[in-house]
C-alpha positions as CSV (number, residue, x, y, z in Angstrom):
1,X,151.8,188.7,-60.1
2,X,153.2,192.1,-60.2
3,X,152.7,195.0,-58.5
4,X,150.4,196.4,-61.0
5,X,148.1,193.6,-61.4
6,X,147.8,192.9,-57.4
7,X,147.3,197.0,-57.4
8,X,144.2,197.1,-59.9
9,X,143.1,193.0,-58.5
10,X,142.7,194.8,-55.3
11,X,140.6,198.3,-56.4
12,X,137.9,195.6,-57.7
13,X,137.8,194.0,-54.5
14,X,137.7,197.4,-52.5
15,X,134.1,198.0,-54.5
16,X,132.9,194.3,-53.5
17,X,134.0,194.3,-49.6
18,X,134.0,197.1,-46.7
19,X,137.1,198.2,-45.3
20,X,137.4,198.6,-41.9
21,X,139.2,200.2,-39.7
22,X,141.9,199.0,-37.1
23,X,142.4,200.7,-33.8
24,X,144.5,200.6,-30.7
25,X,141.2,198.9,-28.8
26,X,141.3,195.9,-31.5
27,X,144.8,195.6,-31.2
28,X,144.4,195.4,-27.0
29,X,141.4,192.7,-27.5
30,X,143.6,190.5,-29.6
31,X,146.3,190.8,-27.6
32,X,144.6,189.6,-24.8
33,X,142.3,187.5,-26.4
34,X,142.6,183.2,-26.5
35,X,143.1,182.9,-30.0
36,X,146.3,181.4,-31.1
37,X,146.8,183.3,-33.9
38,X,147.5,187.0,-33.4
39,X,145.8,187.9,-36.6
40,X,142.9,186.2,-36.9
41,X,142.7,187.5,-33.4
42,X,142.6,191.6,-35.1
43,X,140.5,190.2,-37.8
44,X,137.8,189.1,-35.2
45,X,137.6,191.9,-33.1
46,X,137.9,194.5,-35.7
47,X,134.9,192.5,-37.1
48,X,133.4,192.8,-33.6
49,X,134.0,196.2,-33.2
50,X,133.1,197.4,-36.8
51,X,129.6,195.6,-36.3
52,X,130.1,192.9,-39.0
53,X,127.7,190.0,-39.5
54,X,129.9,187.0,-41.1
55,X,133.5,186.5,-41.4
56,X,134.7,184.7,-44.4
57,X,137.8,182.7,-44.2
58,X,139.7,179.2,-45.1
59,X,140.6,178.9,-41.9
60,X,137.6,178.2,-40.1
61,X,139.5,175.9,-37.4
62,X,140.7,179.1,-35.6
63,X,137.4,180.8,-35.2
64,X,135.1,177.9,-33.6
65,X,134.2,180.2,-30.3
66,X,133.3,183.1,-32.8
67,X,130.1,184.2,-31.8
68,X,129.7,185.7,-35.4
69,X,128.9,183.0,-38.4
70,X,132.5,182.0,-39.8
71,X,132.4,180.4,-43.5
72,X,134.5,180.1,-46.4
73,X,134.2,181.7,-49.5
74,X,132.3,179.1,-51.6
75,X,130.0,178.7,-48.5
76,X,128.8,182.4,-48.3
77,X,128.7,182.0,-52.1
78,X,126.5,178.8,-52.0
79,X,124.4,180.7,-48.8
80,X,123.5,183.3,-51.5
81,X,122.9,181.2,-55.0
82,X,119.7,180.0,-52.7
């Protein structure tokens, strides 16, 4: 896509989810954290941090000691057809 489409793609989305913010203590956390992967490691603990009750993700494998509900997309969407 070009820049113009990801630009307006991402305005719609910016209505739909929070945006949180990302501060030197998150960054600390995930670098001294267990996870593997140094940014699902900021995504957690700015998730932590910013109070927030369910991560959605396709990479659930990484966050199975999350002590906040990890799902993918079509799960949370599934959770909320109900």
């Amino acid at each position: 896509m070009n820049e113009s489409k990801v630009r307006e793609i991402l305005r719609k989305l910016k209505v739909l989810a929070r945006v949180i913010s990302l501060d030197s203590k998150v960054f600390d956390m995930a670098l001294n954290s267990e996870f593997k992967d140094f940014e699902d490691a900021i995504q957690y603990y700015a998730a932590i941090e910013s109070d927030i009750d369910i991560i959605i993700t396709r990479n659930l494998k990484d966050f199975k000691k999350s002590d906040i509900p990890v799902m993918t997309g079509l799960q949370f969407i599934k959770m909320n057809q109900r």
